[in-house]
C-alpha positions in Angstrom: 123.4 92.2 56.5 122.2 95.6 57.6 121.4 98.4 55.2 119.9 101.8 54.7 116.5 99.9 53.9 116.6 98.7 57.7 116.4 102.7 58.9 113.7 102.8 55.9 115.2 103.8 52.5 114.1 101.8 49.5 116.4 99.8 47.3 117.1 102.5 45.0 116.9 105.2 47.6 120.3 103.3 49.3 121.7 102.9 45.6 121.4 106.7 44.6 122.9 108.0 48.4 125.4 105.2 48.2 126.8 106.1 44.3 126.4 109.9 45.5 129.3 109.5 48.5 131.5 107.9 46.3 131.1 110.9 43.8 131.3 113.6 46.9 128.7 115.7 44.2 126.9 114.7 40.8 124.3 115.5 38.4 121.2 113.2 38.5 122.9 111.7 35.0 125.7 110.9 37.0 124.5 109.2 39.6 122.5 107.1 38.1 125.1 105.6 36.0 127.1 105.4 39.7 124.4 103.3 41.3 122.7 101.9 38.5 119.2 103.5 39.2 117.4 103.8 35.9 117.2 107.2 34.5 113.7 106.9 34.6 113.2 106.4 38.2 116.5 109.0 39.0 114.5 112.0 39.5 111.7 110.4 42.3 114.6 108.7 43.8 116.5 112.3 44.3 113.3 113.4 45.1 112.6 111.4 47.7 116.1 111.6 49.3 115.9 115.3 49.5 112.8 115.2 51.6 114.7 113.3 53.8 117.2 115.5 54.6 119.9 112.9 53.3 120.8 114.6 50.1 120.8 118.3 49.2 120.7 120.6 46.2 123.8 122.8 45.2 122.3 125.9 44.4 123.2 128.0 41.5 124.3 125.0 39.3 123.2 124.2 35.8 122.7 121.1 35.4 121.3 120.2 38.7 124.0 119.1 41.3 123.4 117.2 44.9 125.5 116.2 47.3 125.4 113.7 49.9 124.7 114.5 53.8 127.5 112.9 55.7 126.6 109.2 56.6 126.7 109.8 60.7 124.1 112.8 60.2 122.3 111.0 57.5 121.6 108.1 59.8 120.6 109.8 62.8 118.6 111.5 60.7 116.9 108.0 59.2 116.4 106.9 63.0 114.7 110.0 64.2 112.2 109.4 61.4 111.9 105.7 62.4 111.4 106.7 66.0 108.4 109.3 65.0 106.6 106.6 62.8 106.8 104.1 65.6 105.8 106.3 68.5 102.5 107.5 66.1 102.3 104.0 65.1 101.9 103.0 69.0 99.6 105.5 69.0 97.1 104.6 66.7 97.2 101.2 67.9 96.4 102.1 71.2 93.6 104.1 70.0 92.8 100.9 67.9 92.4 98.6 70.5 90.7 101.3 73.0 87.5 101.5 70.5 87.7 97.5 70.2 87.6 96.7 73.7 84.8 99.4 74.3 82.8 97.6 71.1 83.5 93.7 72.4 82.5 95.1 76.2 79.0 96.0 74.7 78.6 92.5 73.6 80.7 90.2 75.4 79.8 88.9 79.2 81.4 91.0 82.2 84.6 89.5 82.5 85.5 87.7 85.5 86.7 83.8 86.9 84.9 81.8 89.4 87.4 80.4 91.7 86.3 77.4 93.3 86.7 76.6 96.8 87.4 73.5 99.1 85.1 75.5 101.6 87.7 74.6 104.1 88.4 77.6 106.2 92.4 77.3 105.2 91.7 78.0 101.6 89.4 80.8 103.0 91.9 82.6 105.1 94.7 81.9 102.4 92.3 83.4 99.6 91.5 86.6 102.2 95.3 87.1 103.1 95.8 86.8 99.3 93.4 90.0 98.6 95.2 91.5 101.5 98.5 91.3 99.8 97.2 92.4 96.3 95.9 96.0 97.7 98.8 98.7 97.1 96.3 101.8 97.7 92.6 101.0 99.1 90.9 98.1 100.3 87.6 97.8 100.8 85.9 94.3 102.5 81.8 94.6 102.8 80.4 91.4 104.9 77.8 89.9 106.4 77.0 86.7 108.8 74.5 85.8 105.9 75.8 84.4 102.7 79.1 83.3 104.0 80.3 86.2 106.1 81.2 84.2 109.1 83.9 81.8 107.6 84.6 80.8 110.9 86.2 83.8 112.5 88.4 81.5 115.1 90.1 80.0 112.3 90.1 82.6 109.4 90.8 86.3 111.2 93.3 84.5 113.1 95.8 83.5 110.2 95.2 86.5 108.6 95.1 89.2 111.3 99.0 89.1 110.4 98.6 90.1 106.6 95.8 93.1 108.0 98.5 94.5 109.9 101.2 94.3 107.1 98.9 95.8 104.8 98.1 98.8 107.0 101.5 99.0 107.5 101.9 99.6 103.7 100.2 102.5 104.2 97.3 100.8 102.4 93.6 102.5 103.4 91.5 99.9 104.3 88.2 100.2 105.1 85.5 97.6 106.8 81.8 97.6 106.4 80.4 94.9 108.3 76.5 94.4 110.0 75.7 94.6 113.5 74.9 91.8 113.8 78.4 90.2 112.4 80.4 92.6 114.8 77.8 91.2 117.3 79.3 87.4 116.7 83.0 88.6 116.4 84.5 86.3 118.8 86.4 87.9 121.7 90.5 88.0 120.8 89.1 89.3 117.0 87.3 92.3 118.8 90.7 93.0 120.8 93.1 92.9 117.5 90.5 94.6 115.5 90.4 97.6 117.9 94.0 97.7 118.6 94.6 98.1 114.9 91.8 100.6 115.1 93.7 102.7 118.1 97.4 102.7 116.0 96.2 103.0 112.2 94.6 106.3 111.3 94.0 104.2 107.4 92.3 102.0 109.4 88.7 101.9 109.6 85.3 99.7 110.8 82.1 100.7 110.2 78.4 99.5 110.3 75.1 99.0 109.1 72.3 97.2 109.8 71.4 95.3 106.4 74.3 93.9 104.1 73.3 91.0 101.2 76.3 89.6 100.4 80.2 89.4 101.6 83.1 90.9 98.6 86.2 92.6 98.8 87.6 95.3 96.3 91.2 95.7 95.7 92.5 98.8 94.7 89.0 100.2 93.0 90.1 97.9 90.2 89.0 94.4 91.1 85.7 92.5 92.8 86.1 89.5 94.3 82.4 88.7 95.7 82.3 85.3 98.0 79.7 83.3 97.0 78.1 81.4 99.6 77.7 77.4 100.3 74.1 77.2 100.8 74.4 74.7 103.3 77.2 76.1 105.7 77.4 79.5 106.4 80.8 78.9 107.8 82.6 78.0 104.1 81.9 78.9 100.3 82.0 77.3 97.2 84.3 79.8 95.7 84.6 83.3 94.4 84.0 85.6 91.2 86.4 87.9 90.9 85.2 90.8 88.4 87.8 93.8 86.7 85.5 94.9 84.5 85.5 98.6 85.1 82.0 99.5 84.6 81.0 97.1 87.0 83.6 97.6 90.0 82.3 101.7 89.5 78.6 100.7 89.7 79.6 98.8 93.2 81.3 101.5 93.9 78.7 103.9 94.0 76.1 102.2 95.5 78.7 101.4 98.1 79.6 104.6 98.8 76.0 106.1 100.4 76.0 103.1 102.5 79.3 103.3 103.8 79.1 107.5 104.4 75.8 107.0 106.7 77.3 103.4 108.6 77.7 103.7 112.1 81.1 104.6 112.8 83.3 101.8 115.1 85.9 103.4 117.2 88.3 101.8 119.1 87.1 101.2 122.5 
């Protein structure tokens, strides 16, 4: 059963304001024999419900006189209170968990999942149309032929070419850093799509350098997937790390961002 202790009044607090509507007004003598609240505890109890706002003096009366505020006022009242502590409850454990996660960062390993591959080139294009999807602002791939930046383009860019133009169609800005020499290898019909989606989408664009290490993605400035390569195949990887850990995805961010501001810029031709 639901009381006045549910909205946050004590046991005697409920007993006092509860004996007080049934005498419309009363001394503290009187209602404490009306709800059975010691006399010794009658005076805190009052006290209490005063600064509340659920019970009021009369003034001008010898002995001391209260009277209840009406139940519909008394318990809005109640819930507005319950409804501060919570929101500065929320608050401070937001705040709480804020200076945790910063402590545990210092000492715990960058978060992140390796995701292991069948190096087929399915599971490749189905992981890249994947990130493709993901992206609801900015998307930025980086690759390379070395370290698994081929993936066989015949196979790969041609299941997802679809999901590129979907995404741009999002309104999504994506953005392509690739070396010469990968552009260089780019099969034929790949060259055509790519510079047809170059011609139609201004949040579309290629650009390139002439040294790139490795081949990674990042979705939304908020998460690195980096493809780590199969040593023995350049065409297929063993799998991905995908990283959120905000420090990190800023530091790749940075040192991204030089590079990508000098690359050669790829316009449609």
């Amino acid at each position: 059963m639901t009381s006045l202790r549910d909205l946050g009044l004590s046991s005697y607090e409920e007993k006092a304001y509860r004996g007080l509507l049934t005498l419309r007004s009363g001394t503290a003598e009187e209602i404490s024999e009306a709800s059975d609240v010691p006399m010794g505890r009658i005076y805190d109890v009052l006290s209490s419900l005063e600064s509340q706002n659920v019970i009021r003096r009369q003034p001008d009366r010898h002995p001391r006189t209260y009277i209840a505020v009406e139940p519909e006022r008394t318990v809005d009242r109640l819930l507005t209170a319950r409804r501060r502590d919570l929101h500065q409850q929320q608050t401070q454990y937001e705040t709480v968990a804020a200076e945790v996660l910063t402590e545990l960062e210092t000492i715990a390993p960058v978060e992140g999942h390796f995701w292991p591959a069948t190096v087929g080139q399915g599971e490749i294009a189905e992981l890249l149309a994947d990130r493709l999807d993901a992206a609801t602002n900015n998307l930025v791939i980086t690759a390379t032929t070395t370290a698994g930046g081929l993936f066989g383009f015949e196979e790969v860019y041609t299941q997802t070419i679809d999901r590129l133009t979907d995404t741009l169609n999002r309104g999504v800005s994506v953005r392509f850093l690739f070396t010469d020499q990968l552009v260089m290898e780019m099969p034929d019909p790949l060259v055509t799509e790519l510079d047809h989606l170059l011609d139609v989408h201004e949040n579309f664009e290629l650009r390139t350098t002439a040294t790139l290490y490795n081949t990674y993605d990042v979705v939304d400035e908020e998460n690195i997937c980096v493809y780590v390569a199969n040593p023995f195949d350049q065409n297929s990887i063993l799998g991905t790390v995908q990283v959120t850990n905000e420090n990190i995805v800023q530091f790749v961010q940075k040192q991204w961002q030089p590079r990508w501001e000098v690359a050669s810029n790829n316009e449609s031709s």
